[in-house]
C-alpha positions as CSV (number, residue, x, y, z in Angstrom):
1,X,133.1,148.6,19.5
2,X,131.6,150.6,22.1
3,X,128.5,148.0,22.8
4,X,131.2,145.8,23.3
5,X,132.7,147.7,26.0
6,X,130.1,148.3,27.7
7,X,128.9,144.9,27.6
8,X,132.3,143.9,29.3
9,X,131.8,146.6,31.9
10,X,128.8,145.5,32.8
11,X,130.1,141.8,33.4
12,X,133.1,143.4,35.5
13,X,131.2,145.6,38.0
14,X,127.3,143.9,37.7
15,X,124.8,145.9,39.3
16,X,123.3,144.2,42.7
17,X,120.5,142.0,41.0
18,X,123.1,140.7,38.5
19,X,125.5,139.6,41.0
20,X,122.6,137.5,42.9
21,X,121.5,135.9,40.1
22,X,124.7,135.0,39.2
23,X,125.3,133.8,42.9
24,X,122.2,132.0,42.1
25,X,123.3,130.4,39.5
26,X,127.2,129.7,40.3
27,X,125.4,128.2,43.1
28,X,122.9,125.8,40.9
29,X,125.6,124.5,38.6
30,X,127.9,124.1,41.6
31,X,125.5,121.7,43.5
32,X,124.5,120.2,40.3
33,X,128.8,119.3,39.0
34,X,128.8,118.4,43.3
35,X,126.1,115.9,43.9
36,X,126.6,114.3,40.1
37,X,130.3,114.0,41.6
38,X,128.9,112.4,45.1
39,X,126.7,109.9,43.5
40,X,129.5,108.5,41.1
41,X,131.5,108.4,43.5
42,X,129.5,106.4,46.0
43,X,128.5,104.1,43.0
44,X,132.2,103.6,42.2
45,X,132.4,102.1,45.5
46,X,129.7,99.5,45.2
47,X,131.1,97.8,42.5
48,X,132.4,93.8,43.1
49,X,135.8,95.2,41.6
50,X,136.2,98.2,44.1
51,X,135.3,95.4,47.3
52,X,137.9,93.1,45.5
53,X,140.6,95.8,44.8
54,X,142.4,95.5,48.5
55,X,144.4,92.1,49.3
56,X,142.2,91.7,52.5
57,X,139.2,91.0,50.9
58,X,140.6,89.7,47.4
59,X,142.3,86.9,49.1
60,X,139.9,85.7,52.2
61,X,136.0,86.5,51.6
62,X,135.6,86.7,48.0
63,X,137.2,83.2,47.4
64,X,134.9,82.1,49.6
65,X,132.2,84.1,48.1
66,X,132.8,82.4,44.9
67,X,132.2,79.0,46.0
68,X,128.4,80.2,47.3
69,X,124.9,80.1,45.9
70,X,125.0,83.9,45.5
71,X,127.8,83.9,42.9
72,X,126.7,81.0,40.9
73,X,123.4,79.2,39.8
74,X,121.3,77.7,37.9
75,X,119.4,81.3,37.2
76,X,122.7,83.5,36.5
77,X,121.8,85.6,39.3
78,X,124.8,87.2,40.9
79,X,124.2,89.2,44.4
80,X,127.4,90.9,44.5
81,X,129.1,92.4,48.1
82,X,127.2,95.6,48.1
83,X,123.7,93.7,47.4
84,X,124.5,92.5,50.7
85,X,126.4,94.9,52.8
86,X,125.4,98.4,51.5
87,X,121.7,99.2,51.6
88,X,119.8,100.4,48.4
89,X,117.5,103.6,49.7
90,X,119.9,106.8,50.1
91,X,119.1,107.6,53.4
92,X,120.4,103.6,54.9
93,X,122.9,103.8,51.9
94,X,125.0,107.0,53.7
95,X,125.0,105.8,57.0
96,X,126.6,102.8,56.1
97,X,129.0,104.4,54.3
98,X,129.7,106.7,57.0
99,X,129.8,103.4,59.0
100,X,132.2,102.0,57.0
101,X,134.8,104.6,56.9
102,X,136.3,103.4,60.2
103,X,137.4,100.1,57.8
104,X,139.4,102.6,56.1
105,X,141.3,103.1,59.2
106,X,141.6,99.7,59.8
107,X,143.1,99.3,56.0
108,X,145.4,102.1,57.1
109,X,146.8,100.4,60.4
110,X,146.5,97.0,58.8
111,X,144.4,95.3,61.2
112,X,143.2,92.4,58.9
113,X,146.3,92.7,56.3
114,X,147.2,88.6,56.8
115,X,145.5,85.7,56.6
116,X,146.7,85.5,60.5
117,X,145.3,88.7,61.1
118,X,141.8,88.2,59.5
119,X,141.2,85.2,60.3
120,X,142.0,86.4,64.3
121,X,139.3,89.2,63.6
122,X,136.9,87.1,61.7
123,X,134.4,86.3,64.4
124,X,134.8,90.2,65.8
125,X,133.9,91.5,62.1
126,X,130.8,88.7,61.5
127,X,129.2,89.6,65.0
128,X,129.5,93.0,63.9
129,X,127.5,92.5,60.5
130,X,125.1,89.7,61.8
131,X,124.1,92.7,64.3
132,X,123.6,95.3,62.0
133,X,121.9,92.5,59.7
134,X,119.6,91.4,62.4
135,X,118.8,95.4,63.6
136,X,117.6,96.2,59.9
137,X,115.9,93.1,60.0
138,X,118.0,92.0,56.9
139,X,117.2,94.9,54.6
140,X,119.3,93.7,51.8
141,X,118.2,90.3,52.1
142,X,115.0,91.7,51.5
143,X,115.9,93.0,48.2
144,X,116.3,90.0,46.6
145,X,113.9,87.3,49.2
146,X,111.1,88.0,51.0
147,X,108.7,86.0,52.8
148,X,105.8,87.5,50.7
149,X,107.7,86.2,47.5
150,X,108.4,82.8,48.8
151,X,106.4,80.0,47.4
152,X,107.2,77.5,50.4
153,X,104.7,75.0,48.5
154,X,107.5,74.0,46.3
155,X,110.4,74.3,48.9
156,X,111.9,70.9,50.6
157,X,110.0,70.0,53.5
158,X,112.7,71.5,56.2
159,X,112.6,74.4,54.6
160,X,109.3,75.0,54.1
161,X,108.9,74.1,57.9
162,X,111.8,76.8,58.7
163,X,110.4,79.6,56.8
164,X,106.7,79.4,57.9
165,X,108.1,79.1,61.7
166,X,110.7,82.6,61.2
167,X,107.5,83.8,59.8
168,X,105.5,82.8,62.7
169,X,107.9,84.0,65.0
170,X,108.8,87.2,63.4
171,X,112.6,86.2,62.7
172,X,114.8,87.8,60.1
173,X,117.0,86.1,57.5
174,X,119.9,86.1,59.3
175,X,118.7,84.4,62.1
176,X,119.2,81.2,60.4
177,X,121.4,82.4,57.5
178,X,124.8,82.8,58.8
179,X,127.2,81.2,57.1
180,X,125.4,81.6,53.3
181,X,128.3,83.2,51.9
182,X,131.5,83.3,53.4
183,X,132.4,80.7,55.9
184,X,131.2,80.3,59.4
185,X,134.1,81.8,61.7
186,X,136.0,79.5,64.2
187,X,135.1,79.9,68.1
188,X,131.6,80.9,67.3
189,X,129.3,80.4,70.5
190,X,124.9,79.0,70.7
191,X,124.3,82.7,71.5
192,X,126.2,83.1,67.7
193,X,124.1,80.4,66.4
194,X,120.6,82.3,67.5
């Protein structure tokens, strides 16, 4: 009985190097239980069912989406909105979250909450992508294409002409790809189509 007491009065009133290790270790298991929590959490949110779980996007781009190359093909190869909008490395990957917080807001205030209202922002919102697209030179294309990986032998003759000359001129996939999946926007201008 007595070791037992003394055992609990010791974990009541720890001498000095008990209570820093225990810091220590509160510490550990804290930022452990924390960034396990983070990284779930920002995986939740690149999931095609998260994207599609507001009206705004439900409704407009993903039924476009779904008529595009990148949600069905002859491979089964399915690039789903955060293969596109959310960069891969950790670093890119929290910026653009951080980025696209101020969406949030715009959720909140309904800014894009009708079909009226989107399709009045749609050419505001693509500009704003194509430029962080072409200012990453179009990192998350990259994920899936590359120039390195193409084999422009086998590709139709335009195309093969088109890749080797953004090669040649040090162009970036959306340069020419605007448009692959989700519709082009109405009152787009040539300095839109460069």
């Amino acid at each position: 009985m007595s070791a037992k007491k003394g055992w609990w009065s010791r974990l009541r009133s720890p001498t000095a190097k008990y209570s820093i290790l225990t810091l220590l270790g509160g510490g550990f298991v804290a930022g452990i239980l924390f960034w396990g929590g983070f990284n779930t959490g920002m995986e939740a949110t690149n999931t095609l069912e998260f994207c599609v779980s507001c009206h705004e996007m439900r409704d407009n781009v993903y039924q476009e989406y779904k008529q595009t190359i990148h949600y069905s093909n002859r491979t089964g190869v399915r690039a789903v909105c955060s293969d596109c909008h959310v960069p891969k490395d950790w670093t890119h990957k929290i910026v653009r979250k951080v980025q696209a917080s101020k969406e949030l807001y715009g959720k909140v205030m309904g800014t894009i909450a009708t079909k009226e209202k989107f399709e009045a922002k749609r050419l505001q919102l693509a500009r704003n992508e194509w430029k962080r697209m072409k200012a990453s030179d179009s990192r998350e294309c990259r994920n899936c294409h590359s120039f390195d990986g193409m084999n422009t032998e086998v590709q139709k003759t335009r195309a093969k002409k088109q890749h080797e000359m953004a090669l040649e001129d040090k162009m970036t996939c959306i340069d020419c790809h605007k448009g692959i999946a989700h519709k082009k926007p109405e009152g787009m201008t040539e300095e839109d189509e460069l």
